[in-house]
Every structure is written in C-alpha cells, then in structure tokens.
C-alpha positions as MATLAB code, in Angstrom:
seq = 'XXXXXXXXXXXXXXXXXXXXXXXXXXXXXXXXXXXXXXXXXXXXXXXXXXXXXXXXXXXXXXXXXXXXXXXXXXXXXXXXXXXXXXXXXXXXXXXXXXXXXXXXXXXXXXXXXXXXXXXXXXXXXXXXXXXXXXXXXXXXXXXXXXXXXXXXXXXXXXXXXXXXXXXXXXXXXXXXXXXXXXXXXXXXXXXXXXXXXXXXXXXXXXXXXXXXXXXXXXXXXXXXX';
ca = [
     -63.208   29.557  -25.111;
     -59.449   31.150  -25.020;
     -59.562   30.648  -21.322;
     -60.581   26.711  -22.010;
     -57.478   26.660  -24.340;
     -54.728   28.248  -22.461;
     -55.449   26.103  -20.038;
     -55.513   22.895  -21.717;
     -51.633   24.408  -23.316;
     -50.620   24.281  -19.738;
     -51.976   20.879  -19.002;
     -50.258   19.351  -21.878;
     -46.871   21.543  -21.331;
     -47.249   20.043  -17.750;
     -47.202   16.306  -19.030;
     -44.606   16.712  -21.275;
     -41.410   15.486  -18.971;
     -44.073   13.073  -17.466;
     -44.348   11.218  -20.315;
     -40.521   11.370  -21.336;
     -40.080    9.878  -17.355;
     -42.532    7.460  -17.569;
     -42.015    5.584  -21.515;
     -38.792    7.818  -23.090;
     -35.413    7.602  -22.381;
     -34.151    7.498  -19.020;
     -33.441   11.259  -17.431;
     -30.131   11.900  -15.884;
     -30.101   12.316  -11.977;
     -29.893   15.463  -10.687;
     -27.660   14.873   -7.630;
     -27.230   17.231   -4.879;
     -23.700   19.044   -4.960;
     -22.222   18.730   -1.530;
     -18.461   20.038   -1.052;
     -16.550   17.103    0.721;
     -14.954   17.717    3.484;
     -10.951   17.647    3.649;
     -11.156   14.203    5.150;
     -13.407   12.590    2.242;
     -10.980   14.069   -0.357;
      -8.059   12.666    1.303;
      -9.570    9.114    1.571;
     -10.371    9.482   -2.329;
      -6.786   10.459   -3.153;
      -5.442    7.366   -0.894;
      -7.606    4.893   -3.158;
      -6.095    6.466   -6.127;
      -3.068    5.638   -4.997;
      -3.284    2.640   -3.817;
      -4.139    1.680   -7.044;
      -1.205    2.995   -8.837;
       0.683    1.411   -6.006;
      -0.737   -2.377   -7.412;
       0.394   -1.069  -11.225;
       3.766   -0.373   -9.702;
       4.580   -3.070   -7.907;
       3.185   -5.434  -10.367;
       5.769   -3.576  -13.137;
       8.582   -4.422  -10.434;
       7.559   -7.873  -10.392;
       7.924   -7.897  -13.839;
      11.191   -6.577  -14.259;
      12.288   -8.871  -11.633;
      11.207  -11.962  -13.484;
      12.811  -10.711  -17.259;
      15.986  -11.644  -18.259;
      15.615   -9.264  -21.633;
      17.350   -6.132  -20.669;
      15.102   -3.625  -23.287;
      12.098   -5.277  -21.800;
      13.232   -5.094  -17.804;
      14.066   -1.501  -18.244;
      10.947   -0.181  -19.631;
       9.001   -2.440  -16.928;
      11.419   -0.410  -14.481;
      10.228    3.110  -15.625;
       6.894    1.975  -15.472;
       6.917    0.978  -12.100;
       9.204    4.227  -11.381;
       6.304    6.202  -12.442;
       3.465    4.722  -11.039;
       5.216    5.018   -7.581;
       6.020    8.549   -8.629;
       2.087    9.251   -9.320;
       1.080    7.463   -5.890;
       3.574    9.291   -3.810;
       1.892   12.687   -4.886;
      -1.089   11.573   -4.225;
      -0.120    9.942   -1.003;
       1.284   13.417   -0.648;
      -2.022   15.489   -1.153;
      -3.919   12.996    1.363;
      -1.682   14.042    4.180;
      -1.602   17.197    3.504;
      -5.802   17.148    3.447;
      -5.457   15.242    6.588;
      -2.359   14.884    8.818;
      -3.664   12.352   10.554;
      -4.281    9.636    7.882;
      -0.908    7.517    9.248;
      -2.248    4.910    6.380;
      -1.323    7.535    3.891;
       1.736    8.473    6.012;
       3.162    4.584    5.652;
       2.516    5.075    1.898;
       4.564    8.213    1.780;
       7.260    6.006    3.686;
       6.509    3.092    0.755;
       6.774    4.953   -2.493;
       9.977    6.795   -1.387;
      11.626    3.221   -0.394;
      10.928    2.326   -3.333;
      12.337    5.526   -5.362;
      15.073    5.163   -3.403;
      14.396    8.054   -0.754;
      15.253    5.898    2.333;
      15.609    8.455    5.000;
      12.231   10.534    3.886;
      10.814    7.210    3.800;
      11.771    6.543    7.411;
      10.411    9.961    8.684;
       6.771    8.811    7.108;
       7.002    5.599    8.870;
       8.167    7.506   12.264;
       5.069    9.471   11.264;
       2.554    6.594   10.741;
       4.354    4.920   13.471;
       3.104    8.074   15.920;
      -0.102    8.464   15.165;
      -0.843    4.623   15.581;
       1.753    3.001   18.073;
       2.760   -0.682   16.659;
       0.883   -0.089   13.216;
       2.117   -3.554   11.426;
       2.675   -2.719    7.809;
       4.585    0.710    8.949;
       6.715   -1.620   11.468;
       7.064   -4.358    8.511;
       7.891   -1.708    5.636;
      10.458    0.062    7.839;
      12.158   -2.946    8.404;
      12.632   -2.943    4.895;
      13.819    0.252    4.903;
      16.335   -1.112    7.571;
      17.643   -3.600    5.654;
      18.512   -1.207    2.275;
      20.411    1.027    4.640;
      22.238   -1.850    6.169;
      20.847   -1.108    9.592;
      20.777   -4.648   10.349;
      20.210   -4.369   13.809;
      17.120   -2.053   13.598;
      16.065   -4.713   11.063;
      16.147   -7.775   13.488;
      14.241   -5.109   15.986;
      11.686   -5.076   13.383;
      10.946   -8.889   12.820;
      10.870   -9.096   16.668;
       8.024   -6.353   16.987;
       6.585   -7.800   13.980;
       6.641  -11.919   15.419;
       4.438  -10.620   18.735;
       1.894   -8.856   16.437;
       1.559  -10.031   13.349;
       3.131  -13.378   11.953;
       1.910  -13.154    8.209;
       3.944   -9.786    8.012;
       6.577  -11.207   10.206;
       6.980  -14.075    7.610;
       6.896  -11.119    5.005;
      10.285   -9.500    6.627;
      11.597  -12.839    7.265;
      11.794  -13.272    3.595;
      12.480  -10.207    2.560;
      15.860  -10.877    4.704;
      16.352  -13.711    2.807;
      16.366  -11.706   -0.359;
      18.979   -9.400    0.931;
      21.295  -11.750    1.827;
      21.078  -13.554   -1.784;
      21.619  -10.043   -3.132;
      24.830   -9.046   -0.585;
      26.386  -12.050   -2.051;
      25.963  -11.890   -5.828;
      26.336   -8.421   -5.694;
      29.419   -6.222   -5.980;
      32.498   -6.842   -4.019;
      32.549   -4.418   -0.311;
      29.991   -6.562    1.560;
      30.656   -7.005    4.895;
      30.960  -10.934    4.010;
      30.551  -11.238    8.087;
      27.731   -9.825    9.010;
      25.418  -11.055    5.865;
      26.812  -14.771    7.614;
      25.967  -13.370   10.988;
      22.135  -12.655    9.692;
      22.135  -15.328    7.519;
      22.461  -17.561   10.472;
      20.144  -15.709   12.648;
      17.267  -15.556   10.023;
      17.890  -19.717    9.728;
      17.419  -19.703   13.797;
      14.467  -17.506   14.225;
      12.944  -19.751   10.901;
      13.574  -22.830   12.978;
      11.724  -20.749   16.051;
       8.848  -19.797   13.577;
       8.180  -23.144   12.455;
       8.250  -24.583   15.716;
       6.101  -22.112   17.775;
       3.339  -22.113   14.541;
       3.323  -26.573   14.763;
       2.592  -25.845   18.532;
      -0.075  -23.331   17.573;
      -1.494  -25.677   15.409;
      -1.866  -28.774   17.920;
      -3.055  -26.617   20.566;
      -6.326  -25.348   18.324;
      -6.683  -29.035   17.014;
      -7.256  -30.457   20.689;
      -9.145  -27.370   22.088;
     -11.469  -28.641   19.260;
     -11.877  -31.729   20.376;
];
C-alpha cells in the first residue's frame, strides 16, 4: 500500500509543470546562452548607434529650423550628445572589429559633426581602405572637404561621387550650395573669389546633371518601347 502511494506522489509531482504548460500562465523560455562572437557585438553596437545618429541629426534639423535662441541651443546640446553617445559606440564596434569600414565612416561622421575634422578624415581614409570607392565615405568626406575649405578635394569628391552614385552626388551638390550661402552671410575673411569660383562651377556641373539625367530618362522610355 505505501509503495502504491509513493508512487502515485511521484506521478502527480510529475504533472505538476504539465499542467501549469498546458492551461496556466505561460512559462518563460529558457534560451540557450551562447557568447557572441566579437563580430556580432560589434554589429549590435553599430545599430545602437545608428540610432542615436537619427536622434542627432534630427535635433540639428531642429535647431536649424528655430529662430528662438533658448530653444536652438538646447536642440544643439541635444544633438551634441547624441553624436557624442554614437561616436563611442561607433568607437567600441571598431575596436571589436577593425574591419567594419561602415562603422569606420561613422567614426569619420560623428567627429565632422563635433567638429573633429581631421580625425574625421582619418576614419573616412579608413573606411575608404577597406572598401575602395565606398559612396557615403566618398560623399561624407566631401563634406569634410568643404568645412576645411579644401575646395578642390571637394570638387574631387562630387566627381567620384557623379560616376557612382548620383542620389549622393546630388547630396554633395547641395551641400555645396549650403556652403556657399553660409561663406556669404557669414563673417567678413571669405575668400569672396573662390566661393564665386565654386559658386559658378556648382551652377555648371547642375546644368551637366540635369542634362545627362533628361538623357537618361529618354533613353529608358524608348528602350521600353
């Protein structure tokens, strides 16, 4: 009889988490615990900055469109510290794996945008090495170009960029545009001749833009036909 009942204890002891599975509230997973591997960790830190990237430059954009000076300058230090955050983590990645160039151009991006131009251009060289003609390094650099008045290396840029890749080519393009607005309602020093001398070379290669993209566009409409 004490046999019979120490055994039906362990039959009911037995169902116990059965029933709990089957009708009670839903168990938590047990997931396996696997170390990632330096590579995985560095793609996981890239994410996170990218998206403190977005948060940034959607605080610049802000600043850029207030005229209320409180208001600008707290958008300002947001963005400033957003691009701060990404840049370490941008950091970490590379350091987890050297060979991330997307993470490298990112490095290059947050210290443009701090300010840091020539670290900035080293992580673009960087990027730039490990993948030869990589668009958004060539495009951001150009950028870089620009701030540091390098106007020829700049020009270089949109050329590389106009072969490749016309939506970033457009993207420099305009950026140029910006700079030259800004070198002439800006402080007195400007070298009043050579913001003309791009001024009329952006208009020209505009003109060249417009035309070669109409000529893309008949060609495709009567291969369709």
């Amino acid at each position: 009889m004490r046999t019979h009942l120490a055994l039906a204890a362990c039959v009911l002891v037995a169902a116990v988490p059965v029933a709990r599975a089957a009708g009670g509230a839903p168990m938590p997973s047990m997931p396996a615990h696997r170390e990632q591997s330096p590579q995985e960790q560095a793609k996981g830190l890239y994410n996170d900055g990218i998206r403190d990237v977005r948060k940034a430059d959607g605080f610049q954009a802000d600043a850029n469109q207030l005229n209320d000076a409180g208001k600008k300058d707290k958008a300002l230090r947001k963005a400033h510290d957003h691009y701060a955050s990404s840049q370490t983590k941008f950091l970490q990645a590379v350091k987890l794996d050297p060979n991330m160039y997307e993470a490298w151009n990112y490095v290059g991006y947050t210290n443009r945008k701090l300010g840091n131009y020539d670290i900035a251009l080293a992580a673009y060289e960087r990027a730039l090495s490990l993948h030869p003609g990589y668009p958004e390094a060539l495009e951001y650099r150009g950028e870089a170009f620009l701030a540091l008045k390098r106007i020829s290396e700049a020009q270089q840029a949109y050329l590389d960029l106009f072969a490749a890749n016309r939506g970033l080519a457009d993207k420099l393009l305009s950026a140029m545009k910006g700079w030259i607005d800004g070198q002439r309602t800006g402080t007195a020093g400007n070298d009043a001749t050579a913001v003309d001398a791009l001024d009329k070379w952006v208009q020209e290669r505009a003109q060249i833009a417009g035309q070669t993209a109409a000529l893309t566009r008949e060609g495709a409409a009567s291969s369709w036909r």
